[in-house]
mmCIF file of the N, C-alpha and C atoms, coordinates in Angstrom:
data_MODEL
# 
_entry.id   MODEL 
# 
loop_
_atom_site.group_PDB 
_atom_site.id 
_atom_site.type_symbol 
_atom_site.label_atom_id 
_atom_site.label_alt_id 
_atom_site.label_comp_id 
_atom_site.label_asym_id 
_atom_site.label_entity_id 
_atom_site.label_seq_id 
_atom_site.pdbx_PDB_ins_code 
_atom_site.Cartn_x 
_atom_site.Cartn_y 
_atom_site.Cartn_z 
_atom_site.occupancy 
_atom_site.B_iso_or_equiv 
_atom_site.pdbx_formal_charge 
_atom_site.auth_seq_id 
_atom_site.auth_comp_id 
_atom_site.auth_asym_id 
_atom_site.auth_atom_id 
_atom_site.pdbx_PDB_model_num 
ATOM 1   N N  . UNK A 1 1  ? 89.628  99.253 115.765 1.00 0.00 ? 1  UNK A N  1 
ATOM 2   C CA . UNK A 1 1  ? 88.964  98.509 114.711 1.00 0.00 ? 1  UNK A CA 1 
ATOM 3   C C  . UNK A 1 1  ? 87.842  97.670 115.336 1.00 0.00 ? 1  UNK A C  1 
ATOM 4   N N  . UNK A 1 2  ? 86.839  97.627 114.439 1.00 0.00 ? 2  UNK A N  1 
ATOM 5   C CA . UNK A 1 2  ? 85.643  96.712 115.144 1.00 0.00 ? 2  UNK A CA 1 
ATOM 6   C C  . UNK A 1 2  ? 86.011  95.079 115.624 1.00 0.00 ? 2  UNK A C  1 
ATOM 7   N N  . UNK A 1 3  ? 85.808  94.354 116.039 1.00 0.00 ? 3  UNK A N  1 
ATOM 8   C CA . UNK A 1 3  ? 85.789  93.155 116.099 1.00 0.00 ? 3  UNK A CA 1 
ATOM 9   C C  . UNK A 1 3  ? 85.672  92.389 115.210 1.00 0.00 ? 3  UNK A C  1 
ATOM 10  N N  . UNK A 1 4  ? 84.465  92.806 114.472 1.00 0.00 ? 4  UNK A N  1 
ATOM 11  C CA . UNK A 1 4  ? 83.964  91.511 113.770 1.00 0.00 ? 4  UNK A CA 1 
ATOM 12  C C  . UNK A 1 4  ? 84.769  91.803 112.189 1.00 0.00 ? 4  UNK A C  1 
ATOM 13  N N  . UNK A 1 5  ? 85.346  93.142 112.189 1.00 0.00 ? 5  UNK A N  1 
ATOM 14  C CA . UNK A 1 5  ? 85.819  93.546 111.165 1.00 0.00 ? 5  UNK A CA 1 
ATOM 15  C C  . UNK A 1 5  ? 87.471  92.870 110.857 1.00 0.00 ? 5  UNK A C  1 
ATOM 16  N N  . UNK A 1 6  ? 88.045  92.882 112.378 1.00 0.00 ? 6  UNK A N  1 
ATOM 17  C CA . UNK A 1 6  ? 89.395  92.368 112.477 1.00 0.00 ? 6  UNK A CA 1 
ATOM 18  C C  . UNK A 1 6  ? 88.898  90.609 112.233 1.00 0.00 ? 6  UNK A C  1 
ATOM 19  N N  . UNK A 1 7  ? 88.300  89.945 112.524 1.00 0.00 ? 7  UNK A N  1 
ATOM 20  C CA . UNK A 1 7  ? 87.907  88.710 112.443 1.00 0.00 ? 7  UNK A CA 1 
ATOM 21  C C  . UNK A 1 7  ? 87.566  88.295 111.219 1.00 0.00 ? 7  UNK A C  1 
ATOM 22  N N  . UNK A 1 8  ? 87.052  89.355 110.390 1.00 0.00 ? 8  UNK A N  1 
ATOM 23  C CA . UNK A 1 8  ? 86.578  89.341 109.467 1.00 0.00 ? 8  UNK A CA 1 
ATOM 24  C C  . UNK A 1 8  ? 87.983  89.151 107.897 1.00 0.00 ? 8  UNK A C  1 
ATOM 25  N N  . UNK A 1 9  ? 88.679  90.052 108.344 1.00 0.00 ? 9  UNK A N  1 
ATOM 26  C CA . UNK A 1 9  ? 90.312  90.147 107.739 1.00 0.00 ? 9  UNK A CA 1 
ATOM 27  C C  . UNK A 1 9  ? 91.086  88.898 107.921 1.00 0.00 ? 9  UNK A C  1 
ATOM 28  N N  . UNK A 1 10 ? 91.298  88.497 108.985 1.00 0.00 ? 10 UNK A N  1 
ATOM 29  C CA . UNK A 1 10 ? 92.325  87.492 109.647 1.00 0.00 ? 10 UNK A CA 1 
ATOM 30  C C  . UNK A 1 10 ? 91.964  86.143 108.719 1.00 0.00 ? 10 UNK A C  1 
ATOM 31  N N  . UNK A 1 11 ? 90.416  86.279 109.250 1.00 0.00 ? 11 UNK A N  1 
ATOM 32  C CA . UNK A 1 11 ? 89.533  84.739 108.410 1.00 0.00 ? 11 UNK A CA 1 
ATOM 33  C C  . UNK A 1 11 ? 89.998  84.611 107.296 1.00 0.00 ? 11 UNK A C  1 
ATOM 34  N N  . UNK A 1 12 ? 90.101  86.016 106.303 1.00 0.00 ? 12 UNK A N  1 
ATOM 35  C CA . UNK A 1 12 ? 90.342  85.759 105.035 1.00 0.00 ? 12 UNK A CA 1 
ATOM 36  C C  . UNK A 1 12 ? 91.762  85.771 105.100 1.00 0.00 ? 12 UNK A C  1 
ATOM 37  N N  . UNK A 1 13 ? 92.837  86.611 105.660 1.00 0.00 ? 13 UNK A N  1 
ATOM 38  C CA . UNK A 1 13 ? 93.724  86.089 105.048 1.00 0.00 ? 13 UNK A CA 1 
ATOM 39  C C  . UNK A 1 13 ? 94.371  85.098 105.290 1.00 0.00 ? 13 UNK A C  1 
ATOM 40  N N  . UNK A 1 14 ? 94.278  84.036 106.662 1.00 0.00 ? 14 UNK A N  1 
ATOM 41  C CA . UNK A 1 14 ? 94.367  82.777 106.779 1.00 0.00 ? 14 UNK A CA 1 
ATOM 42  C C  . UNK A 1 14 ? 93.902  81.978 106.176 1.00 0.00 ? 14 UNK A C  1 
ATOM 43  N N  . UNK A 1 15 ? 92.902  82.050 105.523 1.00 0.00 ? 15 UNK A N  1 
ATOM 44  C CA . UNK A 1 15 ? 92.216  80.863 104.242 1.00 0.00 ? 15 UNK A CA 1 
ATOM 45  C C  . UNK A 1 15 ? 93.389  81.244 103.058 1.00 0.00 ? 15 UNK A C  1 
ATOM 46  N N  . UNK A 1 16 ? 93.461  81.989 102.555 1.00 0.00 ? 16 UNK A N  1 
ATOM 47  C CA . UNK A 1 16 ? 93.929  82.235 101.352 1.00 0.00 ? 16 UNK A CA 1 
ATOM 48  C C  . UNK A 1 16 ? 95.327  81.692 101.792 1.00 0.00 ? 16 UNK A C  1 
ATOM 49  N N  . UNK A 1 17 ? 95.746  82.215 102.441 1.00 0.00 ? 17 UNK A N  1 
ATOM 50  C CA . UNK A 1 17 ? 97.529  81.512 103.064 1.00 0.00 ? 17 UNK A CA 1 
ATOM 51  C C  . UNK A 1 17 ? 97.481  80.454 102.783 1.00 0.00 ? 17 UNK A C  1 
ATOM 52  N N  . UNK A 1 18 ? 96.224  79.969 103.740 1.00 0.00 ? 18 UNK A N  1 
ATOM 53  C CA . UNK A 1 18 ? 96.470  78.337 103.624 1.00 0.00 ? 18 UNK A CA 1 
ATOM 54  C C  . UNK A 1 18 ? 95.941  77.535 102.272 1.00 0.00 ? 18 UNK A C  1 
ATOM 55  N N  . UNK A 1 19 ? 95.124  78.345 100.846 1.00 0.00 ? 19 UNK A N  1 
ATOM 56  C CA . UNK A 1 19 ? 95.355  78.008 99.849  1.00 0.00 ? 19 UNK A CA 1 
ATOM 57  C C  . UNK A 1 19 ? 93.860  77.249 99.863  1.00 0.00 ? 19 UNK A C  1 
ATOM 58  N N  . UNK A 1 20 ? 93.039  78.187 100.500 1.00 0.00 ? 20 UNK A N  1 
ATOM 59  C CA . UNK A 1 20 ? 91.730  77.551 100.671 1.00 0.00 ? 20 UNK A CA 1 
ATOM 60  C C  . UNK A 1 20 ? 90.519  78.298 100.047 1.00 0.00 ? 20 UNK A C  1 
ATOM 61  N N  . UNK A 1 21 ? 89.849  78.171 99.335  1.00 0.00 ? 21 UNK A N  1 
ATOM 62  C CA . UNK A 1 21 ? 88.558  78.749 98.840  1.00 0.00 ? 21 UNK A CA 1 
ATOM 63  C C  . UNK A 1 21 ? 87.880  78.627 99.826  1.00 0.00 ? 21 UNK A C  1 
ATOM 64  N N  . UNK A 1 22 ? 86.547  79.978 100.185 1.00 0.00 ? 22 UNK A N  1 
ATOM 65  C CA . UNK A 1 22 ? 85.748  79.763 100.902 1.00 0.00 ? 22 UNK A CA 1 
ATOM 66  C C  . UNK A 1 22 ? 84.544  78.275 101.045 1.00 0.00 ? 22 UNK A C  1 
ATOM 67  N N  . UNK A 1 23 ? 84.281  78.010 100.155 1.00 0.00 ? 23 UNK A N  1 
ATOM 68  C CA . UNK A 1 23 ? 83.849  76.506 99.559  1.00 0.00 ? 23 UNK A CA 1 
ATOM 69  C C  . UNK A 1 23 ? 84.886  75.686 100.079 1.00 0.00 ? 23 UNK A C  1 
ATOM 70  N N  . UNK A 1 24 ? 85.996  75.455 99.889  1.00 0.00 ? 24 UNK A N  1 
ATOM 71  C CA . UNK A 1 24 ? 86.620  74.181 100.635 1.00 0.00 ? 24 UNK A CA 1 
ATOM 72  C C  . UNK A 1 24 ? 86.727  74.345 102.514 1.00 0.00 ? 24 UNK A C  1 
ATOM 73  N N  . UNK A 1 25 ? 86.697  76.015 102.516 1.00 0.00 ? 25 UNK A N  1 
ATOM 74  C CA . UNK A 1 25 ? 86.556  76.074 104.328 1.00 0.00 ? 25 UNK A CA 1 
ATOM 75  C C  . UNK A 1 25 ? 85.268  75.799 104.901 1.00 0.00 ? 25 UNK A C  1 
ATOM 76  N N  . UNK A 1 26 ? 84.357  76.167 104.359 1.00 0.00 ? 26 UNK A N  1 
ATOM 77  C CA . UNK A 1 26 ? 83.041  75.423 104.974 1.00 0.00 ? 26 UNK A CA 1 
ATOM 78  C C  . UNK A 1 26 ? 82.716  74.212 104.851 1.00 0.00 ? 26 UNK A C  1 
ATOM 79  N N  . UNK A 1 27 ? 82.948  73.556 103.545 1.00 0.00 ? 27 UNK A N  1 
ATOM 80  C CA . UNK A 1 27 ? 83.116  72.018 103.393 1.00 0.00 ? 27 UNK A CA 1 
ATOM 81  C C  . UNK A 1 27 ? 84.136  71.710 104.958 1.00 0.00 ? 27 UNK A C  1 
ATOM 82  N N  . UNK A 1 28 ? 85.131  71.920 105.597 1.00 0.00 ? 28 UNK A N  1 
ATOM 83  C CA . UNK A 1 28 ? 85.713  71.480 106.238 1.00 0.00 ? 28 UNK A CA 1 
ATOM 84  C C  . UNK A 1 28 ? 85.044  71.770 107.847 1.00 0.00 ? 28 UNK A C  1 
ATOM 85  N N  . UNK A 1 29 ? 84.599  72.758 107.947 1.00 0.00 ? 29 UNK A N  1 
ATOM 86  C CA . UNK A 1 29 ? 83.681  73.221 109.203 1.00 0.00 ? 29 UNK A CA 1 
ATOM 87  C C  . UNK A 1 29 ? 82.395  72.401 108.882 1.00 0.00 ? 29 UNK A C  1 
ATOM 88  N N  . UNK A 1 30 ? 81.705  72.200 108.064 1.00 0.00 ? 30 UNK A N  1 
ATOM 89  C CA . UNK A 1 30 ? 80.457  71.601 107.866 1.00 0.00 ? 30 UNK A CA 1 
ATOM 90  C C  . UNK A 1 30 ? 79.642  72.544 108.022 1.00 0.00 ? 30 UNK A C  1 
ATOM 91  N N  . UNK A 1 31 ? 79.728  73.340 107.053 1.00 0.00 ? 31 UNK A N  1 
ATOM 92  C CA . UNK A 1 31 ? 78.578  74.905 106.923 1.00 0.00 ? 31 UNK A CA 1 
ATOM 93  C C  . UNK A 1 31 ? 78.879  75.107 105.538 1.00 0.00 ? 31 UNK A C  1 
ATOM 94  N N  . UNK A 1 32 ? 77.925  76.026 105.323 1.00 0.00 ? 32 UNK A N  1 
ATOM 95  C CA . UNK A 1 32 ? 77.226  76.203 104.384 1.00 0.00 ? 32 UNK A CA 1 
ATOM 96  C C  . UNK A 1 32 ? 78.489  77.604 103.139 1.00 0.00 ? 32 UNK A C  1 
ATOM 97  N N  . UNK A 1 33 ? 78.888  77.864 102.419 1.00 0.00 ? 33 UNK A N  1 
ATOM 98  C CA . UNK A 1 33 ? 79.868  78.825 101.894 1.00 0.00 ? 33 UNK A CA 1 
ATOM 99  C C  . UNK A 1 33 ? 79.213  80.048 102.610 1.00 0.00 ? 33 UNK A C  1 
ATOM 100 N N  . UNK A 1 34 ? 77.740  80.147 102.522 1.00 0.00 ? 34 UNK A N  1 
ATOM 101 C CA . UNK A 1 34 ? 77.270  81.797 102.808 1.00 0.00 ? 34 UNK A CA 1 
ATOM 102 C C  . UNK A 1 34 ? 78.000  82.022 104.156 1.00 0.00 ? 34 UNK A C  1 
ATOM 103 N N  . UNK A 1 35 ? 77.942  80.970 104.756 1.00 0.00 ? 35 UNK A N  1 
ATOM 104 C CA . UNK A 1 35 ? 78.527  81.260 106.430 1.00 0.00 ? 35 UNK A CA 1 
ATOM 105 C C  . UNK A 1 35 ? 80.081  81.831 106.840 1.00 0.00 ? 35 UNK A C  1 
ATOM 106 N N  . UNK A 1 36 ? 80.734  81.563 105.271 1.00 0.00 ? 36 UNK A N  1 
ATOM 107 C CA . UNK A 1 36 ? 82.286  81.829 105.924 1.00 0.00 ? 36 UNK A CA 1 
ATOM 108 C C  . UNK A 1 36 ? 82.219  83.102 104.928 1.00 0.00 ? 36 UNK A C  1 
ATOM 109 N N  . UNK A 1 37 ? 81.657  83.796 103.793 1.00 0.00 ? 37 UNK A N  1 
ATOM 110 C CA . UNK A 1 37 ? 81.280  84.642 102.946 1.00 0.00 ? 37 UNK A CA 1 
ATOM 111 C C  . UNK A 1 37 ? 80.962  85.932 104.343 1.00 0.00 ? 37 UNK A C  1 
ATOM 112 N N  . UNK A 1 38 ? 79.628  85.518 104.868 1.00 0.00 ? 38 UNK A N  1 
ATOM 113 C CA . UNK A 1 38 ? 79.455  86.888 105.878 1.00 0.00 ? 38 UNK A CA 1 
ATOM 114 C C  . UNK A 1 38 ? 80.515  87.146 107.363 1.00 0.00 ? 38 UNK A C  1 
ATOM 115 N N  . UNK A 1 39 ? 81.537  85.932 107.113 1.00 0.00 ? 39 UNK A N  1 
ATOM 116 C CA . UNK A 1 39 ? 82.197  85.839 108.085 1.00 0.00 ? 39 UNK A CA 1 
ATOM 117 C C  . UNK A 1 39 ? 83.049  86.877 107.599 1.00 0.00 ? 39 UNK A C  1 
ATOM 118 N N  . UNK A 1 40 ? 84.085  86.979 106.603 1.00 0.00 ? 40 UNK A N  1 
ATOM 119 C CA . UNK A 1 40 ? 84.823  87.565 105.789 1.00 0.00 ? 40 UNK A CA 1 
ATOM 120 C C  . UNK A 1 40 ? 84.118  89.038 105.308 1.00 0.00 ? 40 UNK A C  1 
ATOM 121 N N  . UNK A 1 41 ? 82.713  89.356 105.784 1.00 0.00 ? 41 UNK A N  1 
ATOM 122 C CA . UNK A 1 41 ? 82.217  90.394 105.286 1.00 0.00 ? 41 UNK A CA 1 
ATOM 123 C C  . UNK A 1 41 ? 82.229  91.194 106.398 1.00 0.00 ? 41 UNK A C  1 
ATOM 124 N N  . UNK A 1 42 ? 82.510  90.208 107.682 1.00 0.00 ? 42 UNK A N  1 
ATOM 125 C CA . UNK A 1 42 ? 82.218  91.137 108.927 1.00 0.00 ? 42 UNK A CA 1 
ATOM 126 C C  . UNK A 1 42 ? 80.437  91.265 109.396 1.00 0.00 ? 42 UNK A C  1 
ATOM 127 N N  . UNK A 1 43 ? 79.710  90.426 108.815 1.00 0.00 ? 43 UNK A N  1 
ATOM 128 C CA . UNK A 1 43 ? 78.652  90.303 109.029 1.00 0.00 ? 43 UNK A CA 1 
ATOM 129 C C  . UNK A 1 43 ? 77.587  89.362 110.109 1.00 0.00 ? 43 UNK A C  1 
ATOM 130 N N  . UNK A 1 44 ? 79.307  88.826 110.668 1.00 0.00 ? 44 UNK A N  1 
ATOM 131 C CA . UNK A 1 44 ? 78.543  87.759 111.134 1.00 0.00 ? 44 UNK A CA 1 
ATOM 132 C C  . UNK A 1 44 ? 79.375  87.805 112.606 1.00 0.00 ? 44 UNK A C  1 
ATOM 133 N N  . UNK A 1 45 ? 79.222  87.444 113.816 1.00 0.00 ? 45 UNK A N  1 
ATOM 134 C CA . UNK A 1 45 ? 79.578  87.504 114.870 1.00 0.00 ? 45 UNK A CA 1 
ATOM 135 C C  . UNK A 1 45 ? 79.846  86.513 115.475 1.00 0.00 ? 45 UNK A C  1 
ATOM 136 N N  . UNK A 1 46 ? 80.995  85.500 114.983 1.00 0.00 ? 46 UNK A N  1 
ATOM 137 C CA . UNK A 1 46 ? 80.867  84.277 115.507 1.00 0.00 ? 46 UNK A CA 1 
ATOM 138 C C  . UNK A 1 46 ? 81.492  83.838 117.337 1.00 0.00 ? 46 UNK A C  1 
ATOM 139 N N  . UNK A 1 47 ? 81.239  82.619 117.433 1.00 0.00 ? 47 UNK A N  1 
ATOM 140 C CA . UNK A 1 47 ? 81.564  82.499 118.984 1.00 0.00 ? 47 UNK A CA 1 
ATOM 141 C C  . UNK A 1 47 ? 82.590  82.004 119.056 1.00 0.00 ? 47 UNK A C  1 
ATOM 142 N N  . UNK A 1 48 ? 82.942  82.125 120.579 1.00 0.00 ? 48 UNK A N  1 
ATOM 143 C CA . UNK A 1 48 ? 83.851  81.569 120.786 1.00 0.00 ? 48 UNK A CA 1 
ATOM 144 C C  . UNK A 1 48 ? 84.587  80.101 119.914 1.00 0.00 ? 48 UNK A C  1 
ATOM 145 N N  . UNK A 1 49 ? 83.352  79.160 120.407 1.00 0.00 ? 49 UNK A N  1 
ATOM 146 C CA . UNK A 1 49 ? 83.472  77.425 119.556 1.00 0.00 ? 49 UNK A CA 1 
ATOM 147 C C  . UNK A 1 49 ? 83.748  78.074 118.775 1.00 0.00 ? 49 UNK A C  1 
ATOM 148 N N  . UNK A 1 50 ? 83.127  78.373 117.546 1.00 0.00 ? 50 UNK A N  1 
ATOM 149 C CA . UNK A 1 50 ? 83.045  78.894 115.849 1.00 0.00 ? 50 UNK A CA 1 
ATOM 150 C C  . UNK A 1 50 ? 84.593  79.323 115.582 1.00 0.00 ? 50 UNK A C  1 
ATOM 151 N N  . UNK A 1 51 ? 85.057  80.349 116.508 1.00 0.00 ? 51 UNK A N  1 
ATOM 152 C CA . UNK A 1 51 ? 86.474  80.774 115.933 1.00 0.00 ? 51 UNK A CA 1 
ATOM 153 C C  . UNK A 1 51 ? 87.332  79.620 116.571 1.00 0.00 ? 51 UNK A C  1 
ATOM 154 N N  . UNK A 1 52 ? 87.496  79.015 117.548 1.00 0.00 ? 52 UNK A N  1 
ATOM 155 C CA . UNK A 1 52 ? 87.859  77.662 117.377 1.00 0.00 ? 52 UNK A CA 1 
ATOM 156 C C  . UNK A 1 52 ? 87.592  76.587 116.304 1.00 0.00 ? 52 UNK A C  1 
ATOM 157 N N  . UNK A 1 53 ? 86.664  76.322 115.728 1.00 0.00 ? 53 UNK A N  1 
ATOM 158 C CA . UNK A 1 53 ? 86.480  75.130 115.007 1.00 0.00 ? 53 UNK A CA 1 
ATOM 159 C C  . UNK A 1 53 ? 87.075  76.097 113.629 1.00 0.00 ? 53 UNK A C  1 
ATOM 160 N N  . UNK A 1 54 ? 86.714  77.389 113.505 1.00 0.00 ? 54 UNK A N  1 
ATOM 161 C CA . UNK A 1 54 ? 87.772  77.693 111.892 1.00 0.00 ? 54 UNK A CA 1 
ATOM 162 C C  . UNK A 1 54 ? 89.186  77.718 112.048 1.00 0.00 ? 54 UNK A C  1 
ATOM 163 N N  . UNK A 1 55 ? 89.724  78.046 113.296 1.00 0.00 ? 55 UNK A N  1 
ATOM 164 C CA . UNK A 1 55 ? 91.116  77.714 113.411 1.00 0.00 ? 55 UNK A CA 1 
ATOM 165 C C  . UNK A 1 55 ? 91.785  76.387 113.087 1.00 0.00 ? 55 UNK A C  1 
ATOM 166 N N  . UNK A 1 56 ? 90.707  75.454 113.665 1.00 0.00 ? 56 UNK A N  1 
ATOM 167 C CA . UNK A 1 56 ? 91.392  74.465 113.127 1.00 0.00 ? 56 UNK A CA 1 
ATOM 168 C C  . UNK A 1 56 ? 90.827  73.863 111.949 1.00 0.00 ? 56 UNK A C  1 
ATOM 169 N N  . UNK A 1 57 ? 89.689  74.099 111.235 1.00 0.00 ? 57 UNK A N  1 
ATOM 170 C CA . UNK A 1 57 ? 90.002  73.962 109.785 1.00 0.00 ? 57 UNK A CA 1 
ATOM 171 C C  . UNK A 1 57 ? 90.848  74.634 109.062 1.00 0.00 ? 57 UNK A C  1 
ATOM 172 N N  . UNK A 1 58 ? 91.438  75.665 109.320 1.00 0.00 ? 58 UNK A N  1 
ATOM 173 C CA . UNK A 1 58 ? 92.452  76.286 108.452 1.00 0.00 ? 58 UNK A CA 1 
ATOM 174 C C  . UNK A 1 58 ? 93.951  76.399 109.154 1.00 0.00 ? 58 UNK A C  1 
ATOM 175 N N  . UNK A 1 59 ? 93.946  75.667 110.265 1.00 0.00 ? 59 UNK A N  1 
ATOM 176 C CA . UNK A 1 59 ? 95.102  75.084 110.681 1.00 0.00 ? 59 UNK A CA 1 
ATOM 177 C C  . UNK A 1 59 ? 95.924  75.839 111.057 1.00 0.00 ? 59 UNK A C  1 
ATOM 178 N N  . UNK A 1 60 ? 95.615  77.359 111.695 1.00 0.00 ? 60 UNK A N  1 
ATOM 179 C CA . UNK A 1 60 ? 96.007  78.390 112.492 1.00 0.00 ? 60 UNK A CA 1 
ATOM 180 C C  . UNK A 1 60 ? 95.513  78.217 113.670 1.00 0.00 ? 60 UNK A C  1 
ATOM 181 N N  . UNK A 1 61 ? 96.359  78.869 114.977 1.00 0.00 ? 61 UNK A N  1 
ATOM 182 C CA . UNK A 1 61 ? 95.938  79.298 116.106 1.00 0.00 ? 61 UNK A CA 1 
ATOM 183 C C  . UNK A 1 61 ? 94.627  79.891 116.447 1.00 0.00 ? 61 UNK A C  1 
ATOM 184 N N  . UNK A 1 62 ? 93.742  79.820 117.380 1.00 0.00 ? 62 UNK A N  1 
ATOM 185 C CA . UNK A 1 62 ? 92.952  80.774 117.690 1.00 0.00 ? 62 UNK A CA 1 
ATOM 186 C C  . UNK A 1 62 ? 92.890  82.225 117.344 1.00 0.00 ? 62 UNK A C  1 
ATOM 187 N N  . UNK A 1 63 ? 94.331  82.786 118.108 1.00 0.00 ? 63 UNK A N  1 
ATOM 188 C CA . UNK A 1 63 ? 94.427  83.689 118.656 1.00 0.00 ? 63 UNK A CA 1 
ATOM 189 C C  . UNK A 1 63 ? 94.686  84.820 117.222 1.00 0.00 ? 63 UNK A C  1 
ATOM 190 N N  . UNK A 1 64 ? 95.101  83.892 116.802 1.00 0.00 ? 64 UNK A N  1 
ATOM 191 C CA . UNK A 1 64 ? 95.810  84.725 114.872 1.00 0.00 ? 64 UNK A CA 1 
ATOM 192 C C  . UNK A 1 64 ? 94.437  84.831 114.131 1.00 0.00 ? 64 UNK A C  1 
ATOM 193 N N  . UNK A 1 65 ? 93.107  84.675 114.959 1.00 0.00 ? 65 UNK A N  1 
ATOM 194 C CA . UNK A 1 65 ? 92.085  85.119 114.255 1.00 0.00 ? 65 UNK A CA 1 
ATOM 195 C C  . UNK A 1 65 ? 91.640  86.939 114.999 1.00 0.00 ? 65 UNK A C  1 
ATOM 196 N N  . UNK A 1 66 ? 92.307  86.714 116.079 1.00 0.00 ? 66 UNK A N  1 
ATOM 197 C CA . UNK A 1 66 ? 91.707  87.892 116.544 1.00 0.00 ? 66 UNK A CA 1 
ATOM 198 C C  . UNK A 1 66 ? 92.812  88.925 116.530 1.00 0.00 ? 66 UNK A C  1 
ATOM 199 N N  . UNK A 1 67 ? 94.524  88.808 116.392 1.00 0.00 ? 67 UNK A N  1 
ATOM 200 C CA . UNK A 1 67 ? 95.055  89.251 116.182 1.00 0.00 ? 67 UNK A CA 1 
ATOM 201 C C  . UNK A 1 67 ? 95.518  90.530 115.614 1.00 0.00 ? 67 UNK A C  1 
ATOM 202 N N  . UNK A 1 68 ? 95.714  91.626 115.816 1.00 0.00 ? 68 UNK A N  1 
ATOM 203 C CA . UNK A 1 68 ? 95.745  93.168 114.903 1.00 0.00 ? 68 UNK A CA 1 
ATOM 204 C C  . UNK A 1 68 ? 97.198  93.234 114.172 1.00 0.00 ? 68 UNK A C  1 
ATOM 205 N N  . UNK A 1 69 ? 97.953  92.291 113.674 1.00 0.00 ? 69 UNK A N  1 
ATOM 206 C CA . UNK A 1 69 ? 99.498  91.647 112.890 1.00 0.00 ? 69 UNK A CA 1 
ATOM 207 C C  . UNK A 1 69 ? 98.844  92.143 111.333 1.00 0.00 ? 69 UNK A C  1 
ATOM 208 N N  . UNK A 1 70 ? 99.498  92.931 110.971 1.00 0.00 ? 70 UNK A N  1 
ATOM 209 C CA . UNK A 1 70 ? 99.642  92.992 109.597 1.00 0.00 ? 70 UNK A CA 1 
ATOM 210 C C  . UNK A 1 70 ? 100.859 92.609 108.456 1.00 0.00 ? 70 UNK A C  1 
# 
């Protein structure tokens, strides 16, 4: 599976777990909705920091972003 595609999955289904609209996860990162939208689209290639700072706005591990757990 691609990277940004598995990153792309995880993002979303850790927001939703945690009962979060894309709008309340960027409000919490301090970005913009489009940013967590192409994140979730697989459009976007974020860094290292970046998948750190969404882990802990959505209050998962790092690692459960990059994870292949279904």
């Amino acid at each position: 599976m691609d990277m940004r595609q598995l990153v792309a999955k995880n993002v979303k289904r850790c927001r939703t777990a945690a009962g979060l609209t894309q709008h309340e996860l960027a409000a919490r990162m301090g970005l913009d909705r489009a940013y967590v939208s192409g994140l979730e689209m697989g459009k976007r290639n974020p860094t290292v920091i970046m998948l750190w700072r969404i882990a802990e706005a959505i209050g998962v591990r790092p690692v459960d972003l990059l994870s292949e757990n279904d």
